[in-house]
N, C-alpha and C positions, 0 to 999 in steps of 0.2 A: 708630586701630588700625594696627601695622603692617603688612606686607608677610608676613609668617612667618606670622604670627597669623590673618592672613585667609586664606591657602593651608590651614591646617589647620578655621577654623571652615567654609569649603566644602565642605572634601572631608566633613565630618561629615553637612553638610545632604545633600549630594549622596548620598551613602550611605542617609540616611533617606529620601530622594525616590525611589531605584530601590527599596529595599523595599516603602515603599508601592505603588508604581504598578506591580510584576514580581511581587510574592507577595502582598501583600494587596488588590490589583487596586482600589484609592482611591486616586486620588493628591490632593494637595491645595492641587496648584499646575498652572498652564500648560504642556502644552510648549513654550512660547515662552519663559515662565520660568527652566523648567528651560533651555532652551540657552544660556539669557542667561548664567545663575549656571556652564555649563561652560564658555562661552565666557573668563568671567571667568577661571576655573580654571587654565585652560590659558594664558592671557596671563602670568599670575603664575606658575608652574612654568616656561614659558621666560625669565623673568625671572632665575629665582632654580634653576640645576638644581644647587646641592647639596642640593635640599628632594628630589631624584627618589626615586618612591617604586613600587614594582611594582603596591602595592595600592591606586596613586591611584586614583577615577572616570574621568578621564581615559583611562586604559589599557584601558578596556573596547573601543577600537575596534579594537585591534590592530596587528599590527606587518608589515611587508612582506619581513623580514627571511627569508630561509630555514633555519627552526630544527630541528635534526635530532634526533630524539627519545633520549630516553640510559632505558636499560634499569634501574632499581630495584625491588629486593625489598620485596615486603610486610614490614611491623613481622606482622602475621595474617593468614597465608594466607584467601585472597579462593576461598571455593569455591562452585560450583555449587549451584542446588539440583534434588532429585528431582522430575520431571515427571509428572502422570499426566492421562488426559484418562476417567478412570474416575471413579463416584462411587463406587465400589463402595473403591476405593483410598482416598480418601480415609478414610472410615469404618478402613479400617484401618491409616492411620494414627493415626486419634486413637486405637484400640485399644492400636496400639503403646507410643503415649504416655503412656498409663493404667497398661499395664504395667510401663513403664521406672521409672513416679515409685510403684510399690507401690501404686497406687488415692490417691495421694493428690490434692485437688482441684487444677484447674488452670484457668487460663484461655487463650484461643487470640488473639491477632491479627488481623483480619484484612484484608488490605491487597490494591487492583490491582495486579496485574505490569504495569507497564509493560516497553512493549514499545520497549527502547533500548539504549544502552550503558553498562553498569556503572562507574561510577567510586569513587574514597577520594581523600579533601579531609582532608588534614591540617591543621590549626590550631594557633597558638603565641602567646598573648597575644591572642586575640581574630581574629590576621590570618593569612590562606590564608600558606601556607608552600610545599604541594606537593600537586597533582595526579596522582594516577596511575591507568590502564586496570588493569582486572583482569588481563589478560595470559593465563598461564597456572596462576594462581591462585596460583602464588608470587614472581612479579614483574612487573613493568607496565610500559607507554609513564611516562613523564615529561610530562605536557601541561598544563601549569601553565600556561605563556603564552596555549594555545588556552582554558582554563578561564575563564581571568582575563575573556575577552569575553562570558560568559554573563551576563545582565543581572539574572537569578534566585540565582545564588551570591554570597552576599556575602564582598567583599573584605577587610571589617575588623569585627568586629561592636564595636555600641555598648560603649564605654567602663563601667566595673563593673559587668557585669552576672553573674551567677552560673556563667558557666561556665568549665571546668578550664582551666589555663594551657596545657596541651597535651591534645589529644582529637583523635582521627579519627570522620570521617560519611561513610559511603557512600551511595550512591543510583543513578541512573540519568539519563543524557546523553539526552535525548529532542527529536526534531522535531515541534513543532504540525503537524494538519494543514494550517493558515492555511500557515506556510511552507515545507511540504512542497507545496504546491499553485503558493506564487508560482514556487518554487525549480523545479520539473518545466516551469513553463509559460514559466519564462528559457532553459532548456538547449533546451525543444522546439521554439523561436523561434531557437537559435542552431545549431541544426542537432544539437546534441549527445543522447547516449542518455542516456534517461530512469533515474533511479531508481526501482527497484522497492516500493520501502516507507519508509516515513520510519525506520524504523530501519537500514536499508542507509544512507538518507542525513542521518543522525546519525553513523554510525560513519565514513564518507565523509568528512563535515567533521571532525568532531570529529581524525582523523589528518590533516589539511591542515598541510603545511610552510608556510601561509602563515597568521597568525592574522589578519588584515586579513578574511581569505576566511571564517574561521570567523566572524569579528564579523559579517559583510554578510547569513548566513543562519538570521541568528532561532531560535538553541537554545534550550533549556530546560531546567530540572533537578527532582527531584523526590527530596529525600532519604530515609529508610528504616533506618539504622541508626547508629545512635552507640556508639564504641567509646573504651575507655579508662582511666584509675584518673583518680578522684574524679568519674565521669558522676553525675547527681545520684539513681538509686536504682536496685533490681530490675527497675522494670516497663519492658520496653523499650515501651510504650503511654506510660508517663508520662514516658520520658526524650527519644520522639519529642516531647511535647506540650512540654516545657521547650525543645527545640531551639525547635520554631517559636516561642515569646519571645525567642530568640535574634537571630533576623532570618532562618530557615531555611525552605527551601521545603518544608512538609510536606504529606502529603495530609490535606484532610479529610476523604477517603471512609471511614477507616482505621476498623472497629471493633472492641471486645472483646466478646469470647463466651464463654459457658460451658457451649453444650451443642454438640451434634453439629447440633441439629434448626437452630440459628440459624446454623450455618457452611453449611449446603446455602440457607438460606434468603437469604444472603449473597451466596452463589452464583449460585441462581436468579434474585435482581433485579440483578445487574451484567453479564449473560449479554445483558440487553438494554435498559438503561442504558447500557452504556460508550458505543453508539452517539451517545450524544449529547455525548460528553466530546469537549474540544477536541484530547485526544493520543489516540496509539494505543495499547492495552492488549491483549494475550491468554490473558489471565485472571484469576487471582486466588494471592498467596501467604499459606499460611497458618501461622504461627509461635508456639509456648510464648511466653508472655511474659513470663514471669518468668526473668531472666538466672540464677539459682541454677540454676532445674530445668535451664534451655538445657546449663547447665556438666554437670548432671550425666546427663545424656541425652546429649551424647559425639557424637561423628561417626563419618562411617564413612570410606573412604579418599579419596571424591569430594563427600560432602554428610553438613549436619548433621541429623541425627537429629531434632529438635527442628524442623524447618520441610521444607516440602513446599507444590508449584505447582500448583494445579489450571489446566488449560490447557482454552479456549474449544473450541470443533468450531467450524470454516468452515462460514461460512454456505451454502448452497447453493439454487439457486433452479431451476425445469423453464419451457425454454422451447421453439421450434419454431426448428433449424437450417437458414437460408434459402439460405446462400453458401459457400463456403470461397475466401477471396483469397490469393494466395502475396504475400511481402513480401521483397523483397532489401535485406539490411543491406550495410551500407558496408565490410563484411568478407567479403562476396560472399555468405555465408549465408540462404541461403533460409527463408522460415520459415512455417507457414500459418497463416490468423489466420479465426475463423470469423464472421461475419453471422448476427444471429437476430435475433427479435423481440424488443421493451426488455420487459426484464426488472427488477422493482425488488431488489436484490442489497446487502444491508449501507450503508444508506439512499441508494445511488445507482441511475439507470436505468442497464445493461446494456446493450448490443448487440454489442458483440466478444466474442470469446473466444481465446485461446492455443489452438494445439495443440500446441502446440513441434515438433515434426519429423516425419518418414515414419514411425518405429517407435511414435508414439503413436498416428498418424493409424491405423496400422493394426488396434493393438491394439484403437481404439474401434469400427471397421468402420462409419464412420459413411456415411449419404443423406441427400442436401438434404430435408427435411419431415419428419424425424426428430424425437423427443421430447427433451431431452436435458437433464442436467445440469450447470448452470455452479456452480463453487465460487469464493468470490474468500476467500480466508485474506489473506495480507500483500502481494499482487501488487497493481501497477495494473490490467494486464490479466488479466481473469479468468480462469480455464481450465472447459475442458471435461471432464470428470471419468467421464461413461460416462452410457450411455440411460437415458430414464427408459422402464420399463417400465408401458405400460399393461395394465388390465383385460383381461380375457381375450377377451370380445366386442369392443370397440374395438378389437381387435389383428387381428380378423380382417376388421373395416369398409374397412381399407386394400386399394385394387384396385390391380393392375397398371396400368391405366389413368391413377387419382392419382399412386401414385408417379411415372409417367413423365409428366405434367401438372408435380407439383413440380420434378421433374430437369429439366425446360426452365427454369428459374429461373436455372441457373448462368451464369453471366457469361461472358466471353468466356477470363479465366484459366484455365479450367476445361480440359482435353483432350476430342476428341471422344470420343476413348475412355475417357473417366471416365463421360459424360453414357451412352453406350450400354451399359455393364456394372453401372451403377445406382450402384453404389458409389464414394466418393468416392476418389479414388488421385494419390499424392503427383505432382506435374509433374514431367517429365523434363527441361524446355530452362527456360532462361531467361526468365523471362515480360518481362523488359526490353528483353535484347539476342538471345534464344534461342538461345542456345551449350549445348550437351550441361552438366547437370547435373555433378559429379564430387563422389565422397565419401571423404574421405582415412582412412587408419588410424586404429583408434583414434576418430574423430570420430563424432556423432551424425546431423549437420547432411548436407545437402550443397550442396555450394555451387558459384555461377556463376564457371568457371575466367577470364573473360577480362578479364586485370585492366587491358588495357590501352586498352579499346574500350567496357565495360560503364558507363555513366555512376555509379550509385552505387558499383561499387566504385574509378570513377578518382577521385572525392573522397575515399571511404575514405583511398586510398594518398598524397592530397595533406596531409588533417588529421593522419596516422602520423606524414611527414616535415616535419609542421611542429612535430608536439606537443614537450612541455620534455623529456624524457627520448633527443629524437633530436636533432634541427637548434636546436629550444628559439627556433624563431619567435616568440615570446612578443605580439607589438605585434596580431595579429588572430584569431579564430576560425573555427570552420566555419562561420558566418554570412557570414564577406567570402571565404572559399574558394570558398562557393557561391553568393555574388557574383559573381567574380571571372570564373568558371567558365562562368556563363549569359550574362555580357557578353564572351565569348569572351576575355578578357585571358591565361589560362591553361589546359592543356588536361593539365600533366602538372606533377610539384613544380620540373621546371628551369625551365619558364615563369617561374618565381616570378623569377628572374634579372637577367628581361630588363624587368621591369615599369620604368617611369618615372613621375615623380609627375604628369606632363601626362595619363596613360594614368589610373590608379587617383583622382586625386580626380574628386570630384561637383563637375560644372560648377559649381553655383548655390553651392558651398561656397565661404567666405571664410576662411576659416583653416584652414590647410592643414598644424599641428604633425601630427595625428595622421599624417597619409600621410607625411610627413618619418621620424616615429617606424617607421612599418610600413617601409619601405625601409632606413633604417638597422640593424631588427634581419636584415633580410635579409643585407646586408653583412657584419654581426657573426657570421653564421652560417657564414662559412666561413673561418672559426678554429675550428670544432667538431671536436675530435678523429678520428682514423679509425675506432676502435673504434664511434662515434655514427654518422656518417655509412655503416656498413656494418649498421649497426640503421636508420637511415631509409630504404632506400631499397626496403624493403620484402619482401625473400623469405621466403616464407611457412615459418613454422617457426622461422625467427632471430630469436629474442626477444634481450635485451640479452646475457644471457650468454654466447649462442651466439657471438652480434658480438664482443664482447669475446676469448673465445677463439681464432676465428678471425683477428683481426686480430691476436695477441698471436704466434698459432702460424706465419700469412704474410708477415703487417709490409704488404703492401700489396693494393689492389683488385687489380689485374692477376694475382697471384698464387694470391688466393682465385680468380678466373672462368676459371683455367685449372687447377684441383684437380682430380682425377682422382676419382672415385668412392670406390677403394682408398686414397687419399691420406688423405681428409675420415675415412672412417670411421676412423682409424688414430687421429685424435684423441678424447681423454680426453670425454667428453661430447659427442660428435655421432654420431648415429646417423644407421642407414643413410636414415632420413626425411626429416631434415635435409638430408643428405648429396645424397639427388637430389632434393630440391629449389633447393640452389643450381645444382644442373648442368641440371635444367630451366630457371631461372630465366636463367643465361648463354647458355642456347642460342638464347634468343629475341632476335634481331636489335632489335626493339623497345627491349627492355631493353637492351640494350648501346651502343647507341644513347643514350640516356638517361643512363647511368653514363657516357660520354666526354664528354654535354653537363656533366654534372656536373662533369668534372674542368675541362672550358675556363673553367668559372666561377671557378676557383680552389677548391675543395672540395678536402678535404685525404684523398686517396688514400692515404697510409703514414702507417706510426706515428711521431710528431717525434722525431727526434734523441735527445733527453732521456731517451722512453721505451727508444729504444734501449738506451740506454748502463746505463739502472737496469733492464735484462731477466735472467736468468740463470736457472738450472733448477734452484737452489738446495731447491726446493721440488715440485721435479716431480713425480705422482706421489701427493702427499700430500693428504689429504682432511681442512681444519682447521673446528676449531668457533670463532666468536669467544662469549664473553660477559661481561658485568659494564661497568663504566666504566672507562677510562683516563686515564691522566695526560698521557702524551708525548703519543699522537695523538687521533684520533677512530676510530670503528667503522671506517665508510668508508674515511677513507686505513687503517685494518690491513688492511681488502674489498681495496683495491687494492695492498698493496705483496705481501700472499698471491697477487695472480694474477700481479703483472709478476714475480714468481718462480718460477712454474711448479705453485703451485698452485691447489686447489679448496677456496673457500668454500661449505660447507651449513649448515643452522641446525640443527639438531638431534644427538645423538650416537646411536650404532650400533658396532658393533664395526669397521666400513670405517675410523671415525676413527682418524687416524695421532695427533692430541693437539689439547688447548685451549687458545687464547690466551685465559686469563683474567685479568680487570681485577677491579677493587675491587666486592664485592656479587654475584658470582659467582651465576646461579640456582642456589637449593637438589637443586632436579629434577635439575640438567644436574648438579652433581657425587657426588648422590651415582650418577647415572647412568655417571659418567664412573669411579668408585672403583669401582664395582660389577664394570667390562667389564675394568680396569686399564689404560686409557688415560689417559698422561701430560697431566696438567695443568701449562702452560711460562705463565709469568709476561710480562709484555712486556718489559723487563728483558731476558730471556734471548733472546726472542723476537725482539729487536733484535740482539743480542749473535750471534744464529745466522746473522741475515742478514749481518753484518760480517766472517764469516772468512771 
């Protein structure tokens, strides 16, 4: 057999061996097997790469590339559906539906809501074509490459099998909790914040500009609807069951029903079932089955008519509140977190709870030996929800005497003046470094001001300017920050500067590329633009935009740190907030101090020459929308040549918009949004044409 001929009889096997072993969970080979026959795979595609193909097996591991996601319209608008967590609701819905079809019979669906990210998998000859998010129901991310690593979607489905030459499946991007559990206990080992629910970290990966990242954390899919001419009938029950002989992941929880009594009865056993399913679900959807009646039962302007989501209630458990501990994040953010007795809570034992800040802390008006209620809905940590009220006699058993028995329980975090007014009350200092509390505008939190002495928030400000979007230190994490940190090598992000590879390796280490690698991105980091380096070096409130503006509007650091109050707010998007917090921030000798070690490193204080020269106010003033795909450039350089112009990028249209730079596929919403207001829609083309004169 040739060379050709075996690249293509592998890639067949290999397609039938992740089916087997990712949706029909039999496999009927080794893994050692299987790596053998990919290893094979792979040796022969670099052999031969005019055979490259998107939808080899091969390409499920991903790419390191940075792929920047391109905006396309649904072929069928992707809508919502109506929520309710009534049963009373449901019931009328199916009334509705009896109505709408004149009493004629019908049958109903009935399928888990997984609880993830919606996607549409277009198909053409059998093979994935194109990936896209639901978006805003009438256009999507592009994330075909991130798809392609899902080990559950198949890449090509087997050769003559009965389905359309072209047909779209939607479904749902979902996290096990097998690696929503690995993935939380790598980040909590690396210093990094946890994800709140496997669907937060579904949707997390699943937009990763890096699909290597997306392959390393173990997604999964679970289809749900098939759309198209020639799908093979009515019953969308029967056109699911034809997908899964397809090679398609489908559930088999899925039933059909024909009365009311069996969709409650549906209800009531997967209410307390899902807990043993290995994804997360928060309820159950319930949909007509037959695509005629669906057609003629209609939509309404957000959801169709024809299907409706019954939604779980959080579970909730009563336990006895022993503690309240404050917790300072690495964005100085204080936060209290409650101690009680284990609780068993949606099949795990309990003992923390959220209170998230002072204005909940107070609304519960909670005491240590309290009764109280924990709910855990989609959080890791649970929260605390409000007392449980007991019996009228047991409520009167509690003595002044017990209560202040339990109030000696509180820890040493606690205030003395919490412990003697019974009540529990948010801390005023630092329970770290005890520096007065401060709570900014606008904000919920209050947080530890001193960012230059407070240990968690000095690695906060070290992991800021190192992340990819500032300095883009890429070679370590807050894992060797906080390394780094505890073996004194660093004490603030210029430290980083002065390190030496005699300094940062491990004595007993022999190979020493990685510390080579972490020093070199060091180096590489001060070619980082000014616009970047006046976003990392952390004043509170100067998110990228703000930086971007600012450097665009001074051209250099020295310029911004002698801004005048009047000056800052004078510009287009910086408020008076903003505004004194960079004049706090230069006031502090510390900080400036800091910012001059920055410049002896060579970090680039003004904006380069280049951007000089392509600056002008062309655009000053103007508030533009981008949408659609382009030909000449990408989204980004149109993001950037709109500001080195003088103008403002926002996403959405409003009557403030001065016009839209639109590209090919233009979202439906945004024009007829934009013909609605009479705001000029300018082509790129002209868009170019306008920056030229």
């Amino acid at each position: 057999m040739d060379e050709i001929k075996r690249i293509l009889q592998l890639r067949e096997e290999l397609h039938q061996h992740n089916y087997r072993y990712y949706v029909e969970n039999s496999p009927v080979i080794s893994d050692q097997e299987f790596d053998f026959l990919m290893h094979e795979l792979q040796d022969l595609e670099s052999k031969h790469p005019e055979m490259a193909d998107a939808n080899s097996p091969t390409q499920r591991v991903g790419s390191d590339l940075n792929n920047e996601f391109e905006t396309v319209a649904h072929t069928r608008p992707m809508l919502s559906l109506g929520n309710t967590y009534n049963r009373q609701e449901v019931a009328d819905f199916w009334q509705r539906v009896s109505e709408g079809l004149m009493g004629a019979p019908f049958q109903i669906c009935c399928e888990l809501k997984f609880d993830g990210l919606s996607i549409s998998l277009h198909y053409e000859d059998g093979c994935l074509v194109r990936a896209v998010t639901r978006g805003d129901g009438a256009q999507g991310d592009d994330v075909t490459a991130n798809i392609r690593t899902i080990r559950s979607i198949p890449l090509r489905l087997p050769a003559g099998g009965d389905y359309p030459r072209q047909f779209e499946i939607r479904g749902e991007v979902l996290m096990p909790w097998s690696s929503f559990d690995r993935l939380n206990a790598e980040r909590e080992q690396d210093g990094e914040p946890l994800f709140a629910n496997p669907r937060n970290a579904a949707s997390g990966t699943l937009k990763s500009k890096n699909s290597s990242t997306v392959a390393k954390r173990g997604l999964d899919a679970y289809l749900y609807y098939l759309l198209g001419d020639g799908i093979p009938g009515d019953g969308h029950y029967q056109n699911l069951e034809a997908a899964a002989r397809w090679g398609f992941q489908i559930s088999k929880n899925m039933r059909l029903v024909s009365t009311l009594d069996e969709v409650f009865a549906y209800i009531d056993y997967w209410d307390k079932e899902r807990r043993n399913l290995p994804v997360a679900t928060d309820g159950v959807v319930l949909k007509v089955n037959s695509l005629a009646q669906q057609k003629s039962l209609g939509m309404t302007a957000k959801s169709p008519r024809w299907a409706i989501a019954y939604k779980f209630q959080a579970e909730q458990a009563e336990t006895t509140l022993r503690q309240v501990v404050f917790q300072v994040g690495r964005t100085g953010a204080v936060t209290p977190v409650a101690n009680m007795d284990p609780v068993q809570l949606a099949g795990t034992q309990v003992r923390r709870a959220t209170l998230h800040n002072a204005e909940v802390m107070a609304s519960l008006d909670l005491h240590v030996g309290d009764r109280v209620l924990v709910e855990k809905g989609g959080e890791i940590i649970p929260k605390i929800v409000g007392k449980a009220v007991p019996p009228a006699p047991e409520r009167q058993k509690t003595t002044d005497k017990q209560r202040s028995t339990a109030e000696g329980k509180v820890n040493c975090q606690l205030t003395t003046d919490t412990i003697q007014n019974s009540r529990i009350k948010f801390v005023e200092y630092c329970p770290v470094c005890g520096s007065k509390l401060v709570r900014y505008e606008g904000e919920a939190a209050y947080y530890c001001p001193n960012e230059t002495e407070c240990p968690p928030l000095i690695l906060g400000r070290i992991e800021h300017f190192i992340s990819r979007k500032a300095m883009n230190i890429n070679s370590f994490g807050p894992e060797t920050v906080d390394d780094y940190y505890h073996r004194g090598l660093i004490h603030d992000a210029a430290d980083l500067y002065e390190l030496t590879e005699e300094q940062i390796a491990n004595p007993f280490a022999t190979d020493r590329k990685g510390v080579r690698k972490i020093l070199a991105s060091i180096e590489q980091s001060k070619q980082v633009p000014f616009e970047r380096v006046l976003f990392a070096i952390g004043i509170r409130f100067v998110g990228e935009i703000a930086a971007k503006t600012l450097a665009r509007y001074y051209g250099s650091m020295e310029k911004v740190a002698e801004a005048s109050l009047e000056s800052l707010t004078q510009i287009n998007g910086i408020g008076e907030a903003i505004a004194s917090s960079i004049i706090r921030y230069f006031a502090n000798s510390v900080n400036r101090a800091f910012v001059e070690r920055l410049r002896g490193y060579g970090l680039q204080m003004e904006i380069g020459e280049q951007q000089k020269q392509a600056r002008s106010n062309k655009l000053e003033g103007q508030t533009i929308v981008i949408s659609g795909v382009f030909q000449h450039h990408s989204r980004d350089e149109y993001k950037a040549l709109i500001e080195q112009h003088g103008g403002k990028n926002v996403g959405s249209i409003s009557a403030k918009t001065n016009f839209v730079l639109a590209g090919e596929n233009m979202g439906p919403a945004k024009l007829e949004k934009a013909q609605k207001l009479g705001i000029r829609i300018m082509n790129e083309d002209e868009f170019l044409s306008l920056l030229e004169t």
